[in-house]
C-alpha positions as a Python dict, from the first residue, in 0.01 Angstrom:
ca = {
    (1, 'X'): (0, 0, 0),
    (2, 'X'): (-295, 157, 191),
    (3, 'X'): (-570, 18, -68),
    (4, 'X'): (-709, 318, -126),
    (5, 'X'): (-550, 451, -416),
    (6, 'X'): (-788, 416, -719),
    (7, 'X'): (-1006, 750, -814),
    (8, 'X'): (-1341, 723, -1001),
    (9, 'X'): (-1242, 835, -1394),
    (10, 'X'): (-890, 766, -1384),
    (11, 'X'): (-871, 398, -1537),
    (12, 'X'): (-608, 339, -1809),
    (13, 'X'): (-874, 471, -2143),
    (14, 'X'): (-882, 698, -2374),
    (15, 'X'): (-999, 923, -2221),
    (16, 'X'): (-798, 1249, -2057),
    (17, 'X'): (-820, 1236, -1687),
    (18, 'X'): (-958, 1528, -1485),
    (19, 'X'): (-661, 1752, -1323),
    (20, 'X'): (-643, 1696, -947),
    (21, 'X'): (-822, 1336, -1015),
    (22, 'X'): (-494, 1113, -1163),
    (23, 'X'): (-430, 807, -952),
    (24, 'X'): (-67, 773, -851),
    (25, 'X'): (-112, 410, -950),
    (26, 'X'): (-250, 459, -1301),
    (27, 'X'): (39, 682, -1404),
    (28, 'X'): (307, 475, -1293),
    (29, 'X'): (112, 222, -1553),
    (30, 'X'): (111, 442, -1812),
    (31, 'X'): (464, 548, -1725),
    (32, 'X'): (583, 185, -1734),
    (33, 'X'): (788, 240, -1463),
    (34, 'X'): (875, 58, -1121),
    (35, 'X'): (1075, 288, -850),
    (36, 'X'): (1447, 212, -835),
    (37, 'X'): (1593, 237, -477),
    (38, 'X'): (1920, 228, -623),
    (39, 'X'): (1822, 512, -833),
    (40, 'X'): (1689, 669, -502),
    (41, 'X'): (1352, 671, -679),
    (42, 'X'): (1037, 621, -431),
    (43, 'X'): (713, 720, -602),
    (44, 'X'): (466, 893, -386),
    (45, 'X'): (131, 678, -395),
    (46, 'X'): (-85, 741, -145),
    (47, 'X'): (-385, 943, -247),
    (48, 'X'): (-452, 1116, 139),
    (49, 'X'): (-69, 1275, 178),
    (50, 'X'): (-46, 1358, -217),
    (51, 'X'): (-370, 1514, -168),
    (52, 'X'): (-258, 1674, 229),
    (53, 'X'): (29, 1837, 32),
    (54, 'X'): (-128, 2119, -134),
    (55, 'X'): (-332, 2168, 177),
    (56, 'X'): (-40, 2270, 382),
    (57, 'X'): (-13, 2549, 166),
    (58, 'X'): (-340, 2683, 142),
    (59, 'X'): (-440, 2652, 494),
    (60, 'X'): (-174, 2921, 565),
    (61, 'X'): (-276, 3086, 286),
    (62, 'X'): (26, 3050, 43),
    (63, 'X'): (53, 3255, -297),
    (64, 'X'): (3, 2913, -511),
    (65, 'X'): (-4, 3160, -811),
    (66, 'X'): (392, 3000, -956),
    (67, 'X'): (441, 2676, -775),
    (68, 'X'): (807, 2471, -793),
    (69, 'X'): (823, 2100, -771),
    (70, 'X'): (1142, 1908, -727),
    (71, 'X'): (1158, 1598, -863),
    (72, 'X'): (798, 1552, -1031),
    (73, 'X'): (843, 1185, -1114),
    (74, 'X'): (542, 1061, -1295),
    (75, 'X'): (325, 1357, -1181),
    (76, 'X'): (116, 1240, -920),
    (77, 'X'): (189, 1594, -688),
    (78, 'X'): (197, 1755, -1034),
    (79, 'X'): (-133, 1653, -1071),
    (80, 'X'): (-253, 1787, -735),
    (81, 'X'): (-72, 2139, -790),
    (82, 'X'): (-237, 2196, -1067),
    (83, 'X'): (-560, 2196, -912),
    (84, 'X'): (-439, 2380, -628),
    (85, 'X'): (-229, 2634, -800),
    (86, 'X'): (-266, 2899, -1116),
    (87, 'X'): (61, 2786, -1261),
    (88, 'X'): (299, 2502, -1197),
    (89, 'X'): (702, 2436, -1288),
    (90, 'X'): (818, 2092, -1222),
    (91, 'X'): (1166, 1968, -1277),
    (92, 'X'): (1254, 1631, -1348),
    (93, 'X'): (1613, 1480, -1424),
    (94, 'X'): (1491, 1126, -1562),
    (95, 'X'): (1487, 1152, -1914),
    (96, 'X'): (1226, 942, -1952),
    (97, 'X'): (1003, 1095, -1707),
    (98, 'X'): (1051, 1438, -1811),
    (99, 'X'): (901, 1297, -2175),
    (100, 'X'): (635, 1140, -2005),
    (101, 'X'): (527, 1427, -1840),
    (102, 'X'): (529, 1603, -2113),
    (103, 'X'): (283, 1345, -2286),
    (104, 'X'): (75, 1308, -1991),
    (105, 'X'): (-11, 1641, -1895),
    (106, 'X'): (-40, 1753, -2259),
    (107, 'X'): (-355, 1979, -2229),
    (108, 'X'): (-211, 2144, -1914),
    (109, 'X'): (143, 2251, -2136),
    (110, 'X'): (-54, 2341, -2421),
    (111, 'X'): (-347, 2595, -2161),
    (112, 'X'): (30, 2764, -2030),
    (113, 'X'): (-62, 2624, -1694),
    (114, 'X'): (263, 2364, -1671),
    (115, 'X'): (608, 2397, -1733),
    (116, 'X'): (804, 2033, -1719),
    (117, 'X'): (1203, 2151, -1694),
    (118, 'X'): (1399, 1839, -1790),
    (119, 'X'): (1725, 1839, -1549),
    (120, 'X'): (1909, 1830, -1210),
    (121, 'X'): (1742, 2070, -1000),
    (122, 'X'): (2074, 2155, -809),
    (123, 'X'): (2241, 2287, -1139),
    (124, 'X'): (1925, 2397, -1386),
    (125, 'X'): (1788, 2801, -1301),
    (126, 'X'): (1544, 2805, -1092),
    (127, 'X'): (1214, 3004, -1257),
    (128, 'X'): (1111, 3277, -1006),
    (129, 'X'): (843, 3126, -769),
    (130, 'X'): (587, 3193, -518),
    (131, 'X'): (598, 2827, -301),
    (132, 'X'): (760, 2489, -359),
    (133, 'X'): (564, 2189, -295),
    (134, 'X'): (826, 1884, -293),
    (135, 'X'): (842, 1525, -255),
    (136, 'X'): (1211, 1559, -230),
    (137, 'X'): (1490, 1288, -336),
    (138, 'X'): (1638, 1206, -6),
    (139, 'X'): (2028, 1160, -202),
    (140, 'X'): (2080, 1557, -260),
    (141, 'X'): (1759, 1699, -13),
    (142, 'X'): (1963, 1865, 200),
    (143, 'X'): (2142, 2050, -85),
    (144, 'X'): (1816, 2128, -255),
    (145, 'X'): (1678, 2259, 78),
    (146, 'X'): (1944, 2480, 102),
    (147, 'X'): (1942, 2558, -229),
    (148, 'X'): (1523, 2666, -210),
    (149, 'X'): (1615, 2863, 177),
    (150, 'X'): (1719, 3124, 92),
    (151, 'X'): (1465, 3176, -183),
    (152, 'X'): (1264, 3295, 89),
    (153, 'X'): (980, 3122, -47),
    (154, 'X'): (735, 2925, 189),
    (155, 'X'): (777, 2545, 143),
    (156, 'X'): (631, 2215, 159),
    (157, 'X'): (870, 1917, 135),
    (158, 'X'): (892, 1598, 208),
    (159, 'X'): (1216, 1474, 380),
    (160, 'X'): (1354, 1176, 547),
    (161, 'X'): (1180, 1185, 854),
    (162, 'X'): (1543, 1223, 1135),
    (163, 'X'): (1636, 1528, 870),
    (164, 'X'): (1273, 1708, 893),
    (165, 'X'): (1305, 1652, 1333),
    (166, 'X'): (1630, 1815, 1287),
    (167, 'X'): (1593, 2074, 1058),
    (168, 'X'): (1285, 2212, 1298),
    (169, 'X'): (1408, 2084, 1689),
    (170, 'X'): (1536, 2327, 1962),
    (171, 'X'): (1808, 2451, 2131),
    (172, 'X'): (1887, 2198, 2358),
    (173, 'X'): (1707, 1867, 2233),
    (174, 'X'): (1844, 1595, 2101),
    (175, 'X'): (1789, 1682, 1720),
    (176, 'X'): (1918, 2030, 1744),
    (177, 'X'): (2229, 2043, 1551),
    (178, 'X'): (2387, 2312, 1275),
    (179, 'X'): (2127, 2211, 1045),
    (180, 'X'): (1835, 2367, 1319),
    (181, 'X'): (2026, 2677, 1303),
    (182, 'X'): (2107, 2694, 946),
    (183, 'X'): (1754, 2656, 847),
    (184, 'X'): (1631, 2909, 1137),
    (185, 'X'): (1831, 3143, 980),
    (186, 'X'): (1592, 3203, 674),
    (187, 'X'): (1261, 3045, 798),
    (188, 'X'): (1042, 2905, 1087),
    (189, 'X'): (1013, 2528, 989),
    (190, 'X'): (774, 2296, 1133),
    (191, 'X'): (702, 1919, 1106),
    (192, 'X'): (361, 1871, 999),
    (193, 'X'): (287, 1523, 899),
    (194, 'X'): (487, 1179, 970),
    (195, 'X'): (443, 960, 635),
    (196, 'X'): (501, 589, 656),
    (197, 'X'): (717, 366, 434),
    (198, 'X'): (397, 219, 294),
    (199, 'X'): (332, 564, 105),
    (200, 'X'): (583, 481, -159),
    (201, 'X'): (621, 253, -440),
    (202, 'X'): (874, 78, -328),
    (203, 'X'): (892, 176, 68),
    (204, 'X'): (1221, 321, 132),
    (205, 'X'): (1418, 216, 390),
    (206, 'X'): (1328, 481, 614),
    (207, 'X'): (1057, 685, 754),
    (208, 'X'): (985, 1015, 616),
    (209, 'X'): (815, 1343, 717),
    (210, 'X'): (649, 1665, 599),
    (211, 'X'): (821, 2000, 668),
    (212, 'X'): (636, 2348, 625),
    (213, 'X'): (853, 2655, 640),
    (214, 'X'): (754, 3042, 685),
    (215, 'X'): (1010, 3329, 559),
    (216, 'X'): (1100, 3503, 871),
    (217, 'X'): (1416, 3690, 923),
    (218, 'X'): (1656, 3592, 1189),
    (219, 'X'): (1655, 3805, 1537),
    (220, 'X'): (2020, 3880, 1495),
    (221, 'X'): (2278, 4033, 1238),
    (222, 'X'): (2579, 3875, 1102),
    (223, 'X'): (2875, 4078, 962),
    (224, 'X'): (2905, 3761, 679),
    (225, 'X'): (2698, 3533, 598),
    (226, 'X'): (2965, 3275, 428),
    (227, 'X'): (3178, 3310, 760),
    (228, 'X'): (2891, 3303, 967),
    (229, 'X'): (2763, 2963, 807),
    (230, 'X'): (3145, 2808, 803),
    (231, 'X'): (3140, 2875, 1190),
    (232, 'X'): (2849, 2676, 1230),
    (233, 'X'): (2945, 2385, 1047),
    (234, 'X'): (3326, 2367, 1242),
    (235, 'X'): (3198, 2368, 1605),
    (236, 'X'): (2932, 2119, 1522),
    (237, 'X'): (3158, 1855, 1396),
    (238, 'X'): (3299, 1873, 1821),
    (239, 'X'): (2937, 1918, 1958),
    (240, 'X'): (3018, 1679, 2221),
    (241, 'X'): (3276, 1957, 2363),
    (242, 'X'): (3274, 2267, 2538),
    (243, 'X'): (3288, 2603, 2278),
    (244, 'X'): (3628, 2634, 2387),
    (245, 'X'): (3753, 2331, 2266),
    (246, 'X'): (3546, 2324, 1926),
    (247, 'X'): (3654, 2670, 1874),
    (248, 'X'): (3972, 2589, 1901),
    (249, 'X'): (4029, 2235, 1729),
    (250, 'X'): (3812, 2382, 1428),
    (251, 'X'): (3997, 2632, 1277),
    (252, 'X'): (4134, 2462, 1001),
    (253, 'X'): (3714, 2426, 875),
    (254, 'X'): (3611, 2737, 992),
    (255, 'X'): (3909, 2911, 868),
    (256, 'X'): (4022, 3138, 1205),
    (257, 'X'): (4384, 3216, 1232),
    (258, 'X'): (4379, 3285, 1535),
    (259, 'X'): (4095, 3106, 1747),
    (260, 'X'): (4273, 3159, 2044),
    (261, 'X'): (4208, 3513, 2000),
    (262, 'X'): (3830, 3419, 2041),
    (263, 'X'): (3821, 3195, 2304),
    (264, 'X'): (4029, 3482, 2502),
    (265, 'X'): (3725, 3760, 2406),
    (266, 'X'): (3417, 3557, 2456),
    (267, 'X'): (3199, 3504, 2743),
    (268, 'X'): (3364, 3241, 2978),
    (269, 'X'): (2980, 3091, 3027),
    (270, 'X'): (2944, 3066, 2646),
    (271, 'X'): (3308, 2888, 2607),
    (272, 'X'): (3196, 2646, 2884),
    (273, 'X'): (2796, 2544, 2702),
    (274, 'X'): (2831, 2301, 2420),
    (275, 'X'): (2693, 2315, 2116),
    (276, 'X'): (2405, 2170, 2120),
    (277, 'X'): (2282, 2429, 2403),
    (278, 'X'): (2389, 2735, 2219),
    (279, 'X'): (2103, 2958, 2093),
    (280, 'X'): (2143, 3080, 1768),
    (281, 'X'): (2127, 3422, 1853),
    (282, 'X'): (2441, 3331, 2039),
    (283, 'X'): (2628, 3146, 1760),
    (284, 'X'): (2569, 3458, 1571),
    (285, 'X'): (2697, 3702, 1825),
    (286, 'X'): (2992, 3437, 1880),
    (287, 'X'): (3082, 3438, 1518),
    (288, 'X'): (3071, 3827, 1485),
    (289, 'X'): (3331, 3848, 1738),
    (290, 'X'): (3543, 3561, 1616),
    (291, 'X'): (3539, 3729, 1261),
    (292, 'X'): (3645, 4080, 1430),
    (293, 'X'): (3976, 3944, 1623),
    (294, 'X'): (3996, 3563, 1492),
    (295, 'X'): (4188, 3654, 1202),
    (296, 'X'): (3961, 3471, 933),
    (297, 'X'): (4071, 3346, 608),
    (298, 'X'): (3906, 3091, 344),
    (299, 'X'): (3687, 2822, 533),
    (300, 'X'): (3751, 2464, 430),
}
């Protein structure tokens, strides 16, 4: 690791540790645990990001009064929102870490300032929130993203570091793709810090990255949201081809009867961009007039 992980007053004693103060290493110690990759479990160690976190939040002045975590682990970020924040809900689905938690923060449960929820975050109610600050499992981040979206709650989360470049990029780069214009449609994201393998215990296999996101509503309307969303995902599977095409060889995801119907009504330039240059302002008009004469039924 980066060697610089050990705070003054957090040895393994007797003594309580100072919130904001816990060393990642220490509690993975007193945790008795070692990250399982298989168990896509990679422990967030290095003081500088855990401590960077929080900062993302405040320095765009974030309401840290009711802060989510995701996936707490041994409660190194815990730690650090606690400091940061009034009040802090953290949801682990290890057993064993949920009852460490528990033990370990102690004094915060008892002063009303945590709340450790032991389960999957993707099936337990979420508590009502102001901001979640996440070092996300990469296995189900995309579903929790998308989950926490449309929330329309800022966030900070950690993410594997291709899914943060595309989940922020723009029309017509490389990275932009339906996940771009699916998180666009609740929030302006932004990448705000790369973080190396060497800030986990173990590395992971892949680079990772920090993703800040803002509320904001989109600058277009959508008659359904479901539809609209089921569009996006179809012509994206053919982004390689012209609208036309995707339009057309999609229908059985997107769920047109009659894509013809669309290809007929839209705007010859728009049936001859791809996907990948289609604004999202664009995809929504698109998919407003292919659920007026496309004849939609249940997506796939």
């Amino acid at each position: 690791m980066n060697g610089e992980h050990t705070r003054e007053g957090d040895a393994d004693s007797d003594s309580e540790p100072e919130t904001g103060t816990r060393d990642p290493d220490a509690l993975l110690r007193r945790a008795g645990v070692r990250g399982d990759p298989n168990r896509d479990q990679h422990f967030l160690v290095d003081d500088r990001v855990l401590d960077r976190l929080p900062e993302y939040a405040t320095e765009a002045d974030v309401d840290l009064s009711h802060v989510l975590e995701i996936g707490a682990g041994t409660g190194a970020l815990t730690d650090r929102l606690l400091a940061a924040g009034e009040r802090v809900t953290a949801i682990e689905r290890d057993p064993g870490l949920a009852a460490f938690l528990r033990e370990e923060f102690a004094p915060e449960i008892e002063a009303g300032a945590l709340t450790v929820v032991e389960g999957d975050a993707l099936e337990v109610e979420l508590p009502e929130f102001t901001a979640s600050i996440s070092n996300l499992p990469y296995g189900p981040s995309s579903e929790l993203a998308f989950r926490l979206l449309p929330e329309k709650r800022p966030l900070v989360l950690m993410f594997q570091r291709e899914f943060a470049e595309r989940m922020a990029a723009e029309p017509g780069t490389d990275d932009y793709g339906r996940l771009s214009v699916t998180a666009g449609h609740y929030a302006d994201a932004e990448v705000v810090e790369p973080v190396p393998k060497e800030a986990f215990s173990p590395p992971p296999a892949v680079q990772s990255a920090v993703v800040r996101t803002t509320p904001s509503d989109p600058d277009y309307e959508v008659d359904d949201e479901d539809f609209f969303m089921a569009f996006l995902k179809a012509v994206f599977t053919q982004r390689r081809k012209t609208m036309r095409n995707a339009v057309r060889n999609t229908a059985h995801i997107s769920g047109l009867g009659d894509p013809d119907a669309v290809v007929e009504a839209a705007d010859e330039g728009l049936m001859s961009a791809r996907a990948g240059n289609v604004t999202p302002a664009e995809f929504a008009d698109l998919a407003t007039l292919a659920y007026e004469v496309g004849d939609p039924g249940e997506p796939q």
